[in-house]
ZAVEXKOL-758107 format. One record per residue (C-alpha): x, y, z; residue number from 1; residue in three letters. Coordinates in steps of 0.2 Angstrom, whole numbers, plus 2048, in hexadecimal, padded with zeros to 3 digits. Layout:
BEGIN
+------+-------+-----+------+------+
! east ! north !  up ! resi ! resn !
+------+-------+-----+------+------+
!    X !     Y !   Z !  NUM !  ALA !
...
+------+-------+-----+------+------+
This chain:
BEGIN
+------+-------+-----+------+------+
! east ! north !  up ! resi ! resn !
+------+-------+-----+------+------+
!  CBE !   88F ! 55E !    1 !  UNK !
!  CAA !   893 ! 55F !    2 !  UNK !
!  CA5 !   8A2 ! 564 !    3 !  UNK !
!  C9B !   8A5 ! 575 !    4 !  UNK !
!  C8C !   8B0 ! 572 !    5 !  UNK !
!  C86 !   8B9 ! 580 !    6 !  UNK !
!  C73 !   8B7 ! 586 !    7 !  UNK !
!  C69 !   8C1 ! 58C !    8 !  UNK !
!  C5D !   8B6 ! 593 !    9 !  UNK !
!  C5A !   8A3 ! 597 !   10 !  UNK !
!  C4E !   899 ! 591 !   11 !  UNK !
!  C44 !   88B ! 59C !   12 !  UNK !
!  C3B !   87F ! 593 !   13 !  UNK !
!  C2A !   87E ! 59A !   14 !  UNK !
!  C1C !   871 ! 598 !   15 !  UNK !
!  C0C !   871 ! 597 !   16 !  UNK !
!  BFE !   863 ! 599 !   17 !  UNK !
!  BFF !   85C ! 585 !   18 !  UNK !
!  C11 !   85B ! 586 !   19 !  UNK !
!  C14 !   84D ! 594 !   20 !  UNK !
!  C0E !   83D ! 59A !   21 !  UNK !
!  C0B !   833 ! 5A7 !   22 !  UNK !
!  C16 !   823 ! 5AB !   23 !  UNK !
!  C0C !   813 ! 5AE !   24 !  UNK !
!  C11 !   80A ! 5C0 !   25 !  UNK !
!  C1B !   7F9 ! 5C0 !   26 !  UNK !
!  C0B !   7F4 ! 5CC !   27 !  UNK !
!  BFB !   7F7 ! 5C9 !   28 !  UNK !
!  BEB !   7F8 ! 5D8 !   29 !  UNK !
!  BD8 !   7F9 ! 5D4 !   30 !  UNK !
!  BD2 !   80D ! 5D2 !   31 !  UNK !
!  BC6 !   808 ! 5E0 !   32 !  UNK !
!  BD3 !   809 ! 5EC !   33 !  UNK !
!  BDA !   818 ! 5EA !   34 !  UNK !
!  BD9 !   826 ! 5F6 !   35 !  UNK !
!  BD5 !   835 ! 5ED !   36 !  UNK !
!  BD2 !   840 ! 5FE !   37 !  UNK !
!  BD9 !   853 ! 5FF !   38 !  UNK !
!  BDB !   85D ! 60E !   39 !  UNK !
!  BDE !   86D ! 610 !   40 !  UNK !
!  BE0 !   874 ! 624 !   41 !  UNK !
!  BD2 !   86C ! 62D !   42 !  UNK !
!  BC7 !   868 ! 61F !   43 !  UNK !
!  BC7 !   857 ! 616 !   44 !  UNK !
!  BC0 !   853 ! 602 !   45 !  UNK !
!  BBC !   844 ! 5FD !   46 !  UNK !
!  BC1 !   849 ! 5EC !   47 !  UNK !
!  BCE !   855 ! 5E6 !   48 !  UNK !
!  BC4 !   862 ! 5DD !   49 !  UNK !
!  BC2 !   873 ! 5E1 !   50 !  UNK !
!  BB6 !   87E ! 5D7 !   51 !  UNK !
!  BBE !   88F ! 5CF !   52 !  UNK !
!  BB7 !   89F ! 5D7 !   53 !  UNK !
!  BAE !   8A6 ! 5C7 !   54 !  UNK !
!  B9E !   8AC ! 5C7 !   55 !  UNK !
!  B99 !   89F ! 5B7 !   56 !  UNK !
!  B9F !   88F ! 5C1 !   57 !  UNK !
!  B99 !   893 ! 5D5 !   58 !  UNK !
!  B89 !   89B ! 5DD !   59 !  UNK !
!  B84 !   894 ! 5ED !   60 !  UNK !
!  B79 !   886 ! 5E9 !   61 !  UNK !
!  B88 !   882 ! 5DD !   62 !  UNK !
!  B94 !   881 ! 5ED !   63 !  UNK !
!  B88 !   877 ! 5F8 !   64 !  UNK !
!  B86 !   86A ! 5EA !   65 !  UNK !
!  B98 !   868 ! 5E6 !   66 !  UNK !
!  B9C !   868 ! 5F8 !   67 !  UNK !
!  B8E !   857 ! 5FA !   68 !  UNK !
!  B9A !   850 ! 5E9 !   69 !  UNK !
!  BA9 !   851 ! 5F5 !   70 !  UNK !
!  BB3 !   860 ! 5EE !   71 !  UNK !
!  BB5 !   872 ! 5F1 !   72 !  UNK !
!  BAC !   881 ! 5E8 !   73 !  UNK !
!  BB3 !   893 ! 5E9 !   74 !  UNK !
!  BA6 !   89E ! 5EB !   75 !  UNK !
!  BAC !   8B0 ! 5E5 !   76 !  UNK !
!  BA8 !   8C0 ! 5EF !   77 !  UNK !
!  BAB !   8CC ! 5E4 !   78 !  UNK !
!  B9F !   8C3 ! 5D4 !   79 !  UNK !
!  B8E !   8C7 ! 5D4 !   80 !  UNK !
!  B88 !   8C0 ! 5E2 !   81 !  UNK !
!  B90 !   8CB ! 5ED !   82 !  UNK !
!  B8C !   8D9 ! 5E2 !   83 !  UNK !
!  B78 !   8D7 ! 5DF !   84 !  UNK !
!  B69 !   8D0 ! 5EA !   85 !  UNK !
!  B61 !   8C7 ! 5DA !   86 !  UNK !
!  B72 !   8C0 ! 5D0 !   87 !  UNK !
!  B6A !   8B4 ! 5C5 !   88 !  UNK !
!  B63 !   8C5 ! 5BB !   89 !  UNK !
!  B72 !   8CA ! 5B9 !   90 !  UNK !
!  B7B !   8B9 ! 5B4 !   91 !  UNK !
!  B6B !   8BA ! 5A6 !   92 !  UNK !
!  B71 !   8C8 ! 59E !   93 !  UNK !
!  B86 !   8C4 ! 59E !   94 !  UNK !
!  B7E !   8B3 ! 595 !   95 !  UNK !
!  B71 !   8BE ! 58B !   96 !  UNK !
!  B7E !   8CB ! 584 !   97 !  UNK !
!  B87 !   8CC ! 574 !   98 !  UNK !
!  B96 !   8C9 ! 570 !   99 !  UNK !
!  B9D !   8D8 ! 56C !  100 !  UNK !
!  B93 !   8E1 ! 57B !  101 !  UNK !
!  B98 !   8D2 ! 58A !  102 !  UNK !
!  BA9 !   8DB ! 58F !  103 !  UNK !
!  BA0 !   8EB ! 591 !  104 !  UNK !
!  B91 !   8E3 ! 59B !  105 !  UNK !
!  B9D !   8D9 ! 5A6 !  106 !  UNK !
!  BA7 !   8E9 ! 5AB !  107 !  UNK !
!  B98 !   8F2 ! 5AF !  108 !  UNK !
!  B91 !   8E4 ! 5B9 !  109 !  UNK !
!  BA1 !   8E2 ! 5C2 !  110 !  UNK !
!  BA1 !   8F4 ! 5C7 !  111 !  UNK !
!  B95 !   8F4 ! 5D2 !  112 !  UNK !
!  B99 !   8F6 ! 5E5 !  113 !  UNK !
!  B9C !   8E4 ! 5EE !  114 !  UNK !
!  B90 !   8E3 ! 5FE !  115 !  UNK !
!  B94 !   8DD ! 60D !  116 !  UNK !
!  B82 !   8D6 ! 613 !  117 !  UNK !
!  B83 !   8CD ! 604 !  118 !  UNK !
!  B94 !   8C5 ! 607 !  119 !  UNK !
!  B8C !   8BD ! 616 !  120 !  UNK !
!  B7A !   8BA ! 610 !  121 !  UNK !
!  B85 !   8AE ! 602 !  122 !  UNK !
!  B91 !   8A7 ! 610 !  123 !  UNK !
!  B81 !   8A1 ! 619 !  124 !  UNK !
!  B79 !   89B ! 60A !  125 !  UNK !
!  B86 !   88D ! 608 !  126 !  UNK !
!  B87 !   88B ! 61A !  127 !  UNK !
!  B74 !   889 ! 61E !  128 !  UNK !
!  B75 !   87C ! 60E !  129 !  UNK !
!  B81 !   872 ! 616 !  130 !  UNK !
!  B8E !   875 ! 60B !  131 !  UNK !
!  BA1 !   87B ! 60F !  132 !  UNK !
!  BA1 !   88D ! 60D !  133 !  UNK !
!  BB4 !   892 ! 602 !  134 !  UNK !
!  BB6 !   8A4 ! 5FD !  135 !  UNK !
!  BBF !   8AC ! 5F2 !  136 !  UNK !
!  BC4 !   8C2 ! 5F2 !  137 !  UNK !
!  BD5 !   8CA ! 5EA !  138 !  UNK !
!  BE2 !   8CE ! 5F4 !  139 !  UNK !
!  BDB !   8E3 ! 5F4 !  140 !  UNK !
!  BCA !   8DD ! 5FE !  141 !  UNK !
!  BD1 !   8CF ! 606 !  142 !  UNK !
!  BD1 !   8D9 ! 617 !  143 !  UNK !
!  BBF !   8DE ! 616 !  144 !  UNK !
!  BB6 !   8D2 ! 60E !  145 !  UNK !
!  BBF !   8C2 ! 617 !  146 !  UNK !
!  BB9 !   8C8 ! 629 !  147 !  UNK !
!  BA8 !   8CA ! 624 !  148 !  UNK !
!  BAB !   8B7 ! 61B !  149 !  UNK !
!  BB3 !   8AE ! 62B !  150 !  UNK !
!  BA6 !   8B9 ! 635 !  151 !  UNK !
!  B96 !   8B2 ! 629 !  152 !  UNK !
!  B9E !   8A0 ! 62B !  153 !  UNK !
!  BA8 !   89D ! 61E !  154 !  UNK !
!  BB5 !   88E ! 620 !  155 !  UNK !
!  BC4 !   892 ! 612 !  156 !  UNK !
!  BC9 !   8A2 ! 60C !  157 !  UNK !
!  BD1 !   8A4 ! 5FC !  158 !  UNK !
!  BDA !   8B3 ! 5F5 !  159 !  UNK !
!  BDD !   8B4 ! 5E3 !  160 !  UNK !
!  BE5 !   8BD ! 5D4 !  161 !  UNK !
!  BEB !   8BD ! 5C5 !  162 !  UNK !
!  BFD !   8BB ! 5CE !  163 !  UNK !
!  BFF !   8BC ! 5E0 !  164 !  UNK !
!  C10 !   8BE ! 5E9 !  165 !  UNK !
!  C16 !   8C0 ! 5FB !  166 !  UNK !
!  C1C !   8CE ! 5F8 !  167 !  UNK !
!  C15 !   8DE ! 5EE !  168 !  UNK !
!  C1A !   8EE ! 5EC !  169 !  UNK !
!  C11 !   8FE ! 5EC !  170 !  UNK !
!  C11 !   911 ! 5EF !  171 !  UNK !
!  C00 !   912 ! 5EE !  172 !  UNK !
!  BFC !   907 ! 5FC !  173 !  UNK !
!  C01 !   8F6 ! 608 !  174 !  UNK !
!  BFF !   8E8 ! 601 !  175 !  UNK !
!  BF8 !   8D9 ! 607 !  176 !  UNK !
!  C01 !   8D1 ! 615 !  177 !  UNK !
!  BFA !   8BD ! 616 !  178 !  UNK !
!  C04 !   8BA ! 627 !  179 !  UNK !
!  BF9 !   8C9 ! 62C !  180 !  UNK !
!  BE7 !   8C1 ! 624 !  181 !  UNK !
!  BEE !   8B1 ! 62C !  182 !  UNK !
!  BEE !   8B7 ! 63E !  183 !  UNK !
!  BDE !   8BF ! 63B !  184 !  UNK !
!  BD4 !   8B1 ! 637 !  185 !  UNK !
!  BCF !   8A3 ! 641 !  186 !  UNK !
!  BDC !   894 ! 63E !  187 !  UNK !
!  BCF !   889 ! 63B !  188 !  UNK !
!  BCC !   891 ! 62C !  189 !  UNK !
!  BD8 !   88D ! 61C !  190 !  UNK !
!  BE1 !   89A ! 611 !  191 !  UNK !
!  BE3 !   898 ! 5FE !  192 !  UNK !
!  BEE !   8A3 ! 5F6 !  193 !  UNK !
!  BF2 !   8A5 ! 5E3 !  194 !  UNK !
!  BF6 !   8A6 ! 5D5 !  195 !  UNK !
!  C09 !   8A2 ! 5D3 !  196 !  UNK !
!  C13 !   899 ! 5C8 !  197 !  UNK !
!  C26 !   897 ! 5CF !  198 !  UNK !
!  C2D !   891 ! 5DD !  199 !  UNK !
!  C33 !   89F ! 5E4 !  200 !  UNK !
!  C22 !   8A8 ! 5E6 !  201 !  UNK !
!  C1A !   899 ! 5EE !  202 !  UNK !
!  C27 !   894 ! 5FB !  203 !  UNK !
!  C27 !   8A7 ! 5FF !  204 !  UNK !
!  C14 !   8A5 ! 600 !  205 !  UNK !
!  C14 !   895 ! 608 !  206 !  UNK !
!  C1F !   89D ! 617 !  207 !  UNK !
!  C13 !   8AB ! 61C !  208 !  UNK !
!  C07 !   89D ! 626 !  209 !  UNK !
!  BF8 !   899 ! 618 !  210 !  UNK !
!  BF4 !   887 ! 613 !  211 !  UNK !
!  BF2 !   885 ! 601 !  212 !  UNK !
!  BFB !   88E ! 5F2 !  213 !  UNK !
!  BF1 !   891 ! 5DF !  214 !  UNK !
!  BF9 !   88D ! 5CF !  215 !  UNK !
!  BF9 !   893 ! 5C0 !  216 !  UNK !
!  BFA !   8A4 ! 5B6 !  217 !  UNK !
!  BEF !   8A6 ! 5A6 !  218 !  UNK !
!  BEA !   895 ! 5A1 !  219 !  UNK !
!  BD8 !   893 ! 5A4 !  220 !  UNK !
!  BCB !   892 ! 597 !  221 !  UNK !
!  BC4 !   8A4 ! 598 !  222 !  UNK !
!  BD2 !   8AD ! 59D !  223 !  UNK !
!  BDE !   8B7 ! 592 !  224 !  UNK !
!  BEB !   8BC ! 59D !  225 !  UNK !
!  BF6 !   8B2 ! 591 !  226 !  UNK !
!  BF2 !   8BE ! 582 !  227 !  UNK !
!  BEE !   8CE ! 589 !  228 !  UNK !
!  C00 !   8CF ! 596 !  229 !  UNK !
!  C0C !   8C0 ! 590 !  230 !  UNK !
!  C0D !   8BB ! 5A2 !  231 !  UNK !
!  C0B !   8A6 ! 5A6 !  232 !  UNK !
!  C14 !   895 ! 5A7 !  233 !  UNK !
!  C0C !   886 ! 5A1 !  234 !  UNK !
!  C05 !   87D ! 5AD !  235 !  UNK !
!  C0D !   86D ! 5B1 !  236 !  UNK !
!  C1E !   876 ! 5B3 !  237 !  UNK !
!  C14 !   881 ! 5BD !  238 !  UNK !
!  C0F !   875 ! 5C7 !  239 !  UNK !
!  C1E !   86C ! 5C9 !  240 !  UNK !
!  C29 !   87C ! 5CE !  241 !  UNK !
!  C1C !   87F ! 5DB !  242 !  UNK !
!  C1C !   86E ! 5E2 !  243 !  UNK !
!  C2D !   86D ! 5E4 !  244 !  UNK !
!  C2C !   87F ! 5EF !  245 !  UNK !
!  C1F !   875 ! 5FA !  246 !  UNK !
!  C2B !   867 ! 5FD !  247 !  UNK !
!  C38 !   874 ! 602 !  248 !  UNK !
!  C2C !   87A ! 60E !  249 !  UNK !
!  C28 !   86B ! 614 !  250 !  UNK !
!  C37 !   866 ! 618 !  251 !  UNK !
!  C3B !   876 ! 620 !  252 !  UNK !
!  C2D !   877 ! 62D !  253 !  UNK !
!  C24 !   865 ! 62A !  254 !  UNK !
!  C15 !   86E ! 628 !  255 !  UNK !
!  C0D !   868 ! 617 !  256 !  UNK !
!  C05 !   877 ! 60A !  257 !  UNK !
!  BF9 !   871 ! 5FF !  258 !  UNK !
!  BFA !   876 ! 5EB !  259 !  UNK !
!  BE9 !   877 ! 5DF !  260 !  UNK !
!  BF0 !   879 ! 5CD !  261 !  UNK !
!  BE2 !   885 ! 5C6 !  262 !  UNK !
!  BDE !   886 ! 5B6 !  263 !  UNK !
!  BE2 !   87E ! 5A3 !  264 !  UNK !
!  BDB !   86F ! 5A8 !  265 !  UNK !
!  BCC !   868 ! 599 !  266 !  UNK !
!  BCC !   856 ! 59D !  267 !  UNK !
!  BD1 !   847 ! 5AA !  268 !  UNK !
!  BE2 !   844 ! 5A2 !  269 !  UNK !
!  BE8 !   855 ! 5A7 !  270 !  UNK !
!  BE1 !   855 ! 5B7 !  271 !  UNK !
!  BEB !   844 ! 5B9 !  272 !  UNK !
!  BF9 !   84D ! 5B1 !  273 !  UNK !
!  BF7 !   85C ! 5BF !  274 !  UNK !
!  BF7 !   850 ! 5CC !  275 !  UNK !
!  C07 !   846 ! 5C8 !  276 !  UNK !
!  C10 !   857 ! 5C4 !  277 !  UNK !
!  C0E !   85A ! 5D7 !  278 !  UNK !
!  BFC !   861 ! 5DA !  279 !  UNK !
!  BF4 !   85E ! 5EA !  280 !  UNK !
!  BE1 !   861 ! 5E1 !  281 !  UNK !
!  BDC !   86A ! 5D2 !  282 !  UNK !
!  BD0 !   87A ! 5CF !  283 !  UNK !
!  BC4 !   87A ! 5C1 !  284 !  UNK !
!  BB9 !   886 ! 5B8 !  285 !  UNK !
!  BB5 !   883 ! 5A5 !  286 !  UNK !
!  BB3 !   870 ! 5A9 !  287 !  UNK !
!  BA6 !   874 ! 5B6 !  288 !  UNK !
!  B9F !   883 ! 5AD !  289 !  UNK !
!  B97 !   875 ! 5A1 !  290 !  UNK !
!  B8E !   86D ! 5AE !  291 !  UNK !
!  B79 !   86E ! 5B0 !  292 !  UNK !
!  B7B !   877 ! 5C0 !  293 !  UNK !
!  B87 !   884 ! 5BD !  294 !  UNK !
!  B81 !   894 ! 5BE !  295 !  UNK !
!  B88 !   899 ! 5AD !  296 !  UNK !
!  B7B !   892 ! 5A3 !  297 !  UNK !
!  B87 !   88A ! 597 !  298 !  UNK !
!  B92 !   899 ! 596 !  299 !  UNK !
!  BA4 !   89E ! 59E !  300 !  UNK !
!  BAC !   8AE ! 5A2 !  301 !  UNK !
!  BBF !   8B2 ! 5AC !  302 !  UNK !
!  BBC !   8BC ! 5BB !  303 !  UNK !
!  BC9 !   8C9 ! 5B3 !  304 !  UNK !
!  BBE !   8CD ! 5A3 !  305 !  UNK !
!  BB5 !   8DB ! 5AD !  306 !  UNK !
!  BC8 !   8E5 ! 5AF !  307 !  UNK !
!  BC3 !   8F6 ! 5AD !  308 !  UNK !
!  BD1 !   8FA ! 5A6 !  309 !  UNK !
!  BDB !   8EB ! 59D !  310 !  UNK !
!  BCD !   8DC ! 59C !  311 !  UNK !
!  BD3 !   8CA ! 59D !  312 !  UNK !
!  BCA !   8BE ! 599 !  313 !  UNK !
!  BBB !   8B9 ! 58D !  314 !  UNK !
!  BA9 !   8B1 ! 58D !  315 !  UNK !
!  BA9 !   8A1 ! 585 !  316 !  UNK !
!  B9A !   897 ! 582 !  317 !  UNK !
!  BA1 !   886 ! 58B !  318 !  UNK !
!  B8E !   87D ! 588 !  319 !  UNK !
!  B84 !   872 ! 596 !  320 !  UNK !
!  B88 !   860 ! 592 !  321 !  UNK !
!  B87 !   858 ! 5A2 !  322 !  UNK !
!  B81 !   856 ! 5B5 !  323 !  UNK !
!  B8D !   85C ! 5BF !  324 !  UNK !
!  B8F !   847 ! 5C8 !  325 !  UNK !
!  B92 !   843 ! 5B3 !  326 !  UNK !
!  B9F !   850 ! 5B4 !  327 !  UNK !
!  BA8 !   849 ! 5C3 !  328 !  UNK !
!  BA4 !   837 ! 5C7 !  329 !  UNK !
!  B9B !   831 ! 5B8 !  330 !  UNK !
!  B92 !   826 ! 5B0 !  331 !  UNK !
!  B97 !   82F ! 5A0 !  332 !  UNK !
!  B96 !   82B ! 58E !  333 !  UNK !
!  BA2 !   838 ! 583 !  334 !  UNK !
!  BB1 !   832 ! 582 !  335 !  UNK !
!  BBE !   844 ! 583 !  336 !  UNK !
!  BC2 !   841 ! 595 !  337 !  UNK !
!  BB6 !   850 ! 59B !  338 !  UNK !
!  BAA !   846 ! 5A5 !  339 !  UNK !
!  BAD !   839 ! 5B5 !  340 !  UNK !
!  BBD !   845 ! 5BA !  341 !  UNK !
!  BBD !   839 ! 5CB !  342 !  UNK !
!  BBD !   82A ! 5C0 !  343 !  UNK !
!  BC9 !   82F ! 5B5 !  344 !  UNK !
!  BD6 !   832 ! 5C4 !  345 !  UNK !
!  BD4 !   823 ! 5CE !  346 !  UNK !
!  BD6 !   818 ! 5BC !  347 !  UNK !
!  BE6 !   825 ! 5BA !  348 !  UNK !
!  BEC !   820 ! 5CB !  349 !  UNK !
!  BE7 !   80D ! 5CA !  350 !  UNK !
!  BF2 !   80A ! 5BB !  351 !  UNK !
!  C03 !   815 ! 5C3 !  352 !  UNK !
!  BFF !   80A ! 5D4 !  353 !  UNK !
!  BFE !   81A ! 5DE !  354 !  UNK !
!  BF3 !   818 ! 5F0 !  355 !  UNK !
!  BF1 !   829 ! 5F1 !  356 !  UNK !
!  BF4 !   839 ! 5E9 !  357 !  UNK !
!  C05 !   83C ! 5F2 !  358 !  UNK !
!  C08 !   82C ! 5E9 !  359 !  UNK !
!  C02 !   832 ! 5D9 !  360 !  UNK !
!  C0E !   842 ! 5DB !  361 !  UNK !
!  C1C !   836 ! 5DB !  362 !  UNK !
!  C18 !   82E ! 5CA !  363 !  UNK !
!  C23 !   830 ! 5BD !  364 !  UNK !
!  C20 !   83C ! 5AD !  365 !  UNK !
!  C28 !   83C ! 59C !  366 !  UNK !
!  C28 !   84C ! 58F !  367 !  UNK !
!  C1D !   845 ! 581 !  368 !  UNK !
!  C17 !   851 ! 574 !  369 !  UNK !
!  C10 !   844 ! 569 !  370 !  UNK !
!  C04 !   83D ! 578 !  371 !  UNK !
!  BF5 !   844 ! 572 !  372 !  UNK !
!  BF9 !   840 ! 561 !  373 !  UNK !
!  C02 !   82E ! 55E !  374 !  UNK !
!  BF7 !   824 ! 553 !  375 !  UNK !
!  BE8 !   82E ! 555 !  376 !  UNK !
!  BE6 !   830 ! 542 !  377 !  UNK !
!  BD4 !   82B ! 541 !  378 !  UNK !
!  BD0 !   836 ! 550 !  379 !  UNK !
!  BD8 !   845 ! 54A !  380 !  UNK !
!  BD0 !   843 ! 538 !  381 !  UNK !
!  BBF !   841 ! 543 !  382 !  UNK !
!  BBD !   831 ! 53F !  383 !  UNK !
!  BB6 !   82E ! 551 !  384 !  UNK !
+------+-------+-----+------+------+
């Protein structure tokens, strides 16, 4: 008879985006008549891109432009321009700085005190250019620098970190309460929460009254939370886990939650691939860091590098390639998938016959580890 081992432990197997596939429909539609829009409370995007909250990928003007392209930039309150009246000096010197002396300089830049007149000085900035004003803050300022926010005109509030749970436990202080932000904030203004990966911290989220839950733990670009603390889930299961947590709710309350996979995602195939695994709209960084009018001049940093204690993240050089309407909509002429994002969704959605992104979420996906590589040879050899 075979012996039973004990086990300690379980294993789940987890995918991430170069692992699976996505399932062409039986019927196919022209990509032109796709609807692509996202909403979240009040607000309506024509396109389902949110810009990340680092100080490499949003300043103002950044916002008020993506915000013209149909999406919706993050503008983060505790980056630099919340910090200093003249920002671009300081984004000159992260840019300027060596190597080995970048960590240093980004946790002394970070160290200096957040100002509240500056908060709203940037809120109006977006405002007065038209643009939708999103913010983001981590759950310790959240109380503080959100009022100011919604008080300036802001129309979304996002609060962020490297994990975010309903419920957190500490001697040293309270934590943050989102039913208690929510009733403090005007209900025509939208609250993002994240980052989770399970479903049982996001249908706990999704039941303290905000509108949109963040996914993803460790996968971006210039983030190293991976390799410093072990902690993540790649992201498609990620995605998936939290989807299903949204559906719970839904059909729990019939009130619908959005979910914006943030992070991991190079190219149009994953952002299809995030879509299908149950994404409502994606968040970008990297991607749109390599754009002309990003404020990172062709570099890319994670918003946890400056840690003083336990840095997180990395500079990368990320290079400046393209306009930011060639990185969304086109016309492009490389052929690695990082330009006309829009383009490639709707083409995505077109050949799975899906209307509309809730259709798109219903499309099926196989595991497919070879997907990248199956008769590539020639590409792989760089024979391109």
């Amino acid at each position: 008879m075979a012996r039973i081992e004990p086990q300690f432990k379980q294993f789940q197997r987890a995918y991430g985006f170069d692992e699976v596939a996505i399932v062409p429909g039986d019927v196919t539609l022209n990509p032109d008549q796709t609807n692509i829009y996202f909403q979240l409370g009040p607000q309506t995007f024509t396109i389902p891109i949110l810009a990340a909250a680092m100080d490499a990928v949003v300043d103002p003007a950044f916002a008020v432009l993506f915000s013209q392209m149909g999406g919706l930039a993050v503008l983060n309150l505790e980056g630099v321009h919340a910090r200093y009246e003249h920002p671009d000096e300081v984004l000159q010197k992260i840019v300027e700085a060596s190597p080995a002396a970048v960590t240093g300089l980004l946790q002394k830049v970070y160290s200096e005190p957040i100002k509240e007149p500056l908060v709203a000085e940037r809120v109006q900035q977006v405002k007065s250019g038209g643009g939708v004003c999103a913010v983001a803050m981590t759950p310790t300022n959240t109380k503080r620098l959100s009022a100011v926010a919604a008080e300036a005109g802001a129309d979304v509030v996002v609060v962020q970190s490297t994990v975010t749970t309903a419920r957190h436990i500490s001697k040293s202080y309270k934590g943050l309460v989102f039913s208690e932000v929510r009733q403090a904030l005007p209900l025509n203004i939208p609250i993002m929460v994240g980052n989770c990966v399970t479903y049982q911290a996001t249908l706990e989220l999704m039941r303290t009254g905000i509108d949109a839950v963040l996914v993803g733990v460790g996968p971006g670009a210039a983030c190293t939370t991976r390799e410093v603390l072990g902690v993540g889930v790649p992201q498609v299961t990620a995605t998936v886990d939290c989807a299903a947590a949204r559906e719970q709710y839904f059909k729990e309350t019939g009130r619908y939650v959005s979910l914006v996979t943030d992070g991991g995602i190079r190219n149009g195939g994953d952002l299809c691939k995030a879509i299908v695994s149950g994404a409502d709209a994606v968040m970008l960084g990297s991607i749109l860091a390599r754009a002309k009018e990003a404020p990172g001049r062709g570099y890319h940093w994670g918003m946890a590098n400056p840690h003083p204690a336990l840095p997180r993240g990395t500079r990368i050089k990320v290079g400046t390639v393209a306009s930011l309407q060639q990185v969304l909509f086109g016309p492009t002429s490389v052929t690695d998938g990082t330009q006309n994002l829009v383009g490639a969704l709707r083409a995505a959605m077109g050949m799975c016959g899906a209307f509309t992104l809730r259709d798109m979420q219903k499309v099926q996906m196989v595991i497919a580890p070879s997907i990248k590589t199956e008769g590539k040879s020639y590409q792989m050899a760089g024979a391109v």
